[in-house]
C-alpha positions as CSV (number, residue, x, y, z in Angstrom):
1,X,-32.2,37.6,-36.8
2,X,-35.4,39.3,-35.3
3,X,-32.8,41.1,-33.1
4,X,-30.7,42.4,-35.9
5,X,-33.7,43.8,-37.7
6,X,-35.0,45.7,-34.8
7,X,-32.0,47.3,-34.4
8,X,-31.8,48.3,-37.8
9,X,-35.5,49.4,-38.0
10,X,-34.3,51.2,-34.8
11,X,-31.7,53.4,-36.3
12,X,-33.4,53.9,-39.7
13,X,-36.4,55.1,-37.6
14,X,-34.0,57.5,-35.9
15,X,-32.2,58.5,-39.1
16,X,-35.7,59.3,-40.7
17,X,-36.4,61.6,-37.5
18,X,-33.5,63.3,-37.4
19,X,-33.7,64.5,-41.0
20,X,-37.2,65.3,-40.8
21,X,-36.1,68.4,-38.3
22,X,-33.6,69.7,-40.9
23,X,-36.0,69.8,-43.9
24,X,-37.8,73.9,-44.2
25,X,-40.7,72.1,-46.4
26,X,-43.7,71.4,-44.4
27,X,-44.9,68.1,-46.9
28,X,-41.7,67.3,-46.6
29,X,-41.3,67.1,-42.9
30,X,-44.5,65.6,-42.6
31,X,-43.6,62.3,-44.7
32,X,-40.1,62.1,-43.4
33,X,-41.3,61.9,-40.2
34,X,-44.0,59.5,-41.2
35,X,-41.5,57.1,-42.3
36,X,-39.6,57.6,-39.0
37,X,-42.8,56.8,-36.7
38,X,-43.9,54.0,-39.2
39,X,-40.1,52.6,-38.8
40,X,-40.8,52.8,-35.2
41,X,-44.1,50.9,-34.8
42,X,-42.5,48.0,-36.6
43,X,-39.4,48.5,-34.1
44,X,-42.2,48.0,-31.2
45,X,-43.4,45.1,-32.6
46,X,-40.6,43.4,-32.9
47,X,-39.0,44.1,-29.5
48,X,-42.7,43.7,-28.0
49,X,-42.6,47.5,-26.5
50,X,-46.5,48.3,-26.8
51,X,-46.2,52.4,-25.4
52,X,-43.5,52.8,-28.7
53,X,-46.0,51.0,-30.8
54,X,-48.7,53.4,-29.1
55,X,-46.6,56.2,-29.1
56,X,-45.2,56.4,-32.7
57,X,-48.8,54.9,-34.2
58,X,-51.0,57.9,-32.7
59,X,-47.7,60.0,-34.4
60,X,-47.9,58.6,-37.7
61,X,-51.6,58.8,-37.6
62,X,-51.2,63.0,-36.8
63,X,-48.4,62.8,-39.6
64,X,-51.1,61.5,-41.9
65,X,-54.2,63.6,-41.1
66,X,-52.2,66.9,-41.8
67,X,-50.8,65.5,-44.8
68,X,-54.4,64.8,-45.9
69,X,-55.2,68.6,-45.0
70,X,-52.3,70.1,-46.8
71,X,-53.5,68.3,-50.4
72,X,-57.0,68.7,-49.7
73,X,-56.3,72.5,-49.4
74,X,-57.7,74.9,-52.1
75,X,-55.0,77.7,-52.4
76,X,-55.3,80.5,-54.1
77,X,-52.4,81.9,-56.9
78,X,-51.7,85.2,-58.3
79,X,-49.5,86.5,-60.6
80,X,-48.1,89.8,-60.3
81,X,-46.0,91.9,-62.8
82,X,-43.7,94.7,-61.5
83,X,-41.2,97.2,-62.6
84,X,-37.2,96.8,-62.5
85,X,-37.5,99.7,-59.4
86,X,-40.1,98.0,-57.4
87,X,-39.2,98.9,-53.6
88,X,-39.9,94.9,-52.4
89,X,-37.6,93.3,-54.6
90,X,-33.8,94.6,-53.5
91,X,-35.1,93.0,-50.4
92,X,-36.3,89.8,-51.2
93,X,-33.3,89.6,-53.1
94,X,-31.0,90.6,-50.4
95,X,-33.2,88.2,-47.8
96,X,-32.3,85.2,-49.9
97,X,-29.4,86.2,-51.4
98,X,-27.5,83.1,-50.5
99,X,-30.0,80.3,-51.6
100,X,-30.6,82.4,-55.1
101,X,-26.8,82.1,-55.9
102,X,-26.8,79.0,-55.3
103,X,-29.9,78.3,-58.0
104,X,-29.4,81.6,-60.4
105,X,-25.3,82.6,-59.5
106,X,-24.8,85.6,-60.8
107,X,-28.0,87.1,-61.1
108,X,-28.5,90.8,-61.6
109,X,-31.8,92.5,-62.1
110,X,-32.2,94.1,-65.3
111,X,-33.4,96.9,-66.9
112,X,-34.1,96.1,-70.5
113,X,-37.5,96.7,-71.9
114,X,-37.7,93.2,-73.6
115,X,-37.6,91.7,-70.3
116,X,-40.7,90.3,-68.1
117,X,-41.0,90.6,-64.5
118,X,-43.4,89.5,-61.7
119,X,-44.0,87.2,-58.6
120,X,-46.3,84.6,-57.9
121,X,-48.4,85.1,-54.6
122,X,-49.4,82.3,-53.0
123,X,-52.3,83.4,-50.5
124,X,-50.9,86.7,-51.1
125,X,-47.7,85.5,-49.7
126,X,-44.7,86.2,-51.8
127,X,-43.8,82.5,-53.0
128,X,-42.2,83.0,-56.2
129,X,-40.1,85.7,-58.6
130,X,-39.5,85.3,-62.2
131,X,-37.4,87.4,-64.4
132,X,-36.7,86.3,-68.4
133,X,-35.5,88.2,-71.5
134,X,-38.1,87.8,-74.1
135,X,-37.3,87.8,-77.6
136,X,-39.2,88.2,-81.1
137,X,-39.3,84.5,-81.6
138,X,-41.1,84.0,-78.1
139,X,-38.3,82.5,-76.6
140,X,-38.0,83.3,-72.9
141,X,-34.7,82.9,-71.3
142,X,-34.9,82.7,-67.8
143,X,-32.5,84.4,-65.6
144,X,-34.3,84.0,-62.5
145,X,-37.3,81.4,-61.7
146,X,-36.7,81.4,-57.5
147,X,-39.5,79.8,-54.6
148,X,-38.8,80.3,-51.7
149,X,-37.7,77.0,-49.6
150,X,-41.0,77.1,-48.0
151,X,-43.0,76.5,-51.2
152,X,-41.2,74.2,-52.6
153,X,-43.5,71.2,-53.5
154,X,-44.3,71.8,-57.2
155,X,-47.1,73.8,-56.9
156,X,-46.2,77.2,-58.0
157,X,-43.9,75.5,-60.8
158,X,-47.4,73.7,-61.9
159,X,-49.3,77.1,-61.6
160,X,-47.2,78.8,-63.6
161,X,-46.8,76.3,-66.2
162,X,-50.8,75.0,-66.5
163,X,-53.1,78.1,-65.0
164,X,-50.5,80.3,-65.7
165,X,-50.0,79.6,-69.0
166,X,-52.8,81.9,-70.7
167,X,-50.3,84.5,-69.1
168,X,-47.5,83.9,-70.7
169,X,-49.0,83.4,-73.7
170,X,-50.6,86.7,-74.1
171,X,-46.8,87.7,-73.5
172,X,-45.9,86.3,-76.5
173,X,-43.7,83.7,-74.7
174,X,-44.0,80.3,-76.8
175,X,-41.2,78.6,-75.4
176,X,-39.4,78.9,-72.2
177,X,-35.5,78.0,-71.7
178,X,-32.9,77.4,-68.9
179,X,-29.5,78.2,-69.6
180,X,-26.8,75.9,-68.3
181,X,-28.7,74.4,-65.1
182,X,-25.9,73.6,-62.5
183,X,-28.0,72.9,-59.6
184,X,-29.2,69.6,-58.9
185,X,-32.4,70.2,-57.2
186,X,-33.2,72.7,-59.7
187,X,-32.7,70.6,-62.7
188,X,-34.9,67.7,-60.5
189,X,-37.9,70.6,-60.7
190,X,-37.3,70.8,-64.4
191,X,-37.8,67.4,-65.4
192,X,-40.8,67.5,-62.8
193,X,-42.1,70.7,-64.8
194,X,-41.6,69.3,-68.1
195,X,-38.6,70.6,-69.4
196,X,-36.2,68.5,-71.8
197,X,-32.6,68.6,-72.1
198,X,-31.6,69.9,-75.4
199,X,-28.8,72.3,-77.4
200,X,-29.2,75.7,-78.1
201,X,-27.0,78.0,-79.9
202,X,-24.1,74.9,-79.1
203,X,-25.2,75.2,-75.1
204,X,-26.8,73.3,-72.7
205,X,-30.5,74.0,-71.7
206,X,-33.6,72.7,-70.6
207,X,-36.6,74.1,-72.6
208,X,-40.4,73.5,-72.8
209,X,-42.7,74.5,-75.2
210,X,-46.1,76.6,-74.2
């Protein structure tokens, strides 16, 4: 019995591990790999191997103290509007081409004057760009809402949608809706965000009131 377990708190520990290296989110990575060297310690124990226990605690301990540091860290959020010819965006669009059709497919950027435009700087690092059509009734339809893999951990989602709020307001947005939602990990963010499932014009959404 105590020989099946450690094996299997053996592989889960390496199955943890092994995923923690393919994740591009530094949170992420961190409690992954937590679990693994956690999994680990208890493998040690069981198999009475102190320098794993040793090993994989001082690990897990590491995992923990930067994990600590990364929540405990005051950053700093902007938001900046630009124009449909600004010179930066062709390229971050054409940098992450791939992962933006796979959230937005089809996305082109616009000209129309009804529309609003800007990127969220995240210690004045380029984390975020929003696009939506705004109309009369201060709907905003979003046609693109896309963080970079990097940022991915809520944060600019809950800027925008708490600090950033005031924003959007005095843009006369009062709701904000997501057309036909076909990625998975996109529609996880919405619920995260707020967002319910409802019908609009007979079509899917999510929407959130402002």
């Amino acid at each position: 019995m105590v020989n099946t377990l450690a094996q299997l708190l053996g592989y889960l520990a390496f199955i943890f591990l092994a995923v923690s290296l393919w994740v591009n989110n530094d949170i992420k990575f961190r409690w992954i790999n937590s679990l693994g060297s956690l999994s680990f310690v208890f493998y040690g124990i069981l198999i009475h191997a102190f320098p794993i226990v040793l090993t994989n605690g001082v690990l897990f301990a590491i995992n923990m103290y930067f994990l600590f540091k990364i929540y405990q860290r005051k950053e700093k959020f902007e938001i900046v509007e630009f124009r449909n010819d600004a010179a930066l965006i062709p390229k971050f669009l054409s940098f992450y081409q791939k992962d933006i059709e796979s959230y937005f497919p089809g996305f082109v950027m616009g000209a129309g004057e009804n529309e609003i435009r800007f990127v969220v700087l995240r210690d004045i690092v380029f984390a975020n760009l929003f696009v939506a059509t705004v109309n009369t009734n201060g709907d905003a339809f979003v046609k693109i809402n896309y963080t970079v893999p990097k940022y991915r951990d809520y944060k600019v989602g809950r800027f925008l949608f708490d600090e950033g709020k005031e924003f959007l307001h005095n843009k006369g947005i009062k709701r904000i809706i997501y057309i036909q939602v076909s990625n998975a990990q996109h529609e996880k963010f919405l619920k995260v965000m707020g967002f319910k499932k409802e019908r609009f014009e007979a079509t899917d959404c999510y929407m959130k009131n402002i």
